[in-house]
C-alpha positions in Angstrom: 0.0 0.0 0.0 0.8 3.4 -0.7 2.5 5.1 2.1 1.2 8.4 1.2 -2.1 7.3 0.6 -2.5 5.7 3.8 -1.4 9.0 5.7 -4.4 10.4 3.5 -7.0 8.0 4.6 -5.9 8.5 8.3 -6.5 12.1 8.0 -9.6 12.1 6.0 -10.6 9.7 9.6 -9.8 12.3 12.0 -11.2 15.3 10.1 -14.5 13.2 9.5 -14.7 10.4 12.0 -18.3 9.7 11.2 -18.7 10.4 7.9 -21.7 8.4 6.2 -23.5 8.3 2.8 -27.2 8.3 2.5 -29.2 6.9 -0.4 -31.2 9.6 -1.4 -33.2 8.2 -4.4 -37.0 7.3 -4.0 -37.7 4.5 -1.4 -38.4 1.0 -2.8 -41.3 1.2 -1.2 -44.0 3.1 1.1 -47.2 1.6 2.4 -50.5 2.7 2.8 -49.4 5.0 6.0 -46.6 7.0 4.7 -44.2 4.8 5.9 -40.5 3.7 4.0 -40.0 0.0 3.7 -36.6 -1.3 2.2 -34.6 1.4 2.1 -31.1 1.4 2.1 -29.6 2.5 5.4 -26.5 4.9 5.3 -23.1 3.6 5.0 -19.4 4.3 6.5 -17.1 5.3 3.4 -14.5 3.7 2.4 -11.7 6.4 2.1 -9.9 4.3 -0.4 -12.3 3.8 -3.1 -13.3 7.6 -2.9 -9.9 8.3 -3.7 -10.0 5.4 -6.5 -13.5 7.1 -7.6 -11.6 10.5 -7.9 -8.8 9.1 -9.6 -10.5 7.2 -12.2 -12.4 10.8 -13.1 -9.2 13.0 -13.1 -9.1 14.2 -9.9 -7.1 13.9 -7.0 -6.3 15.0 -3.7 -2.2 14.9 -2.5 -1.3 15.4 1.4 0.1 19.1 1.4 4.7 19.2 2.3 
């Protein structure tokens, strides 16, 4: 693993500890009271594959020296 990467993703984990994602698209489904069923809860990030993400779309964030 990539030293400087890993000192990234540490980081990234002390300046948002609890950082989650949240599906925001239109519940599966809603019954007769208003009420979401199957909806996908929110979810840690992965620090990595955000960085992957950003890489593969031509951007990228360095550690500042």
């Amino acid at each position: 693993m990539d030293k400087e990467r890993k000192l990234l993703v540490e980081r990234l984990e002390r300046i948002f500890p609890e950082m989650e994602m949240n599906f925001d698209a239109k519940p599966f489904n809603m019954d007769e009271h208003g009420c979401y069923e199957d909806c996908v809860p929110p979810s840690s990030i992965d620090w990595y594959d955000f960085l992957s993400e950003l890489e593969k779309n031509g951007l990228e964030i360095k550690n500042s020296k």
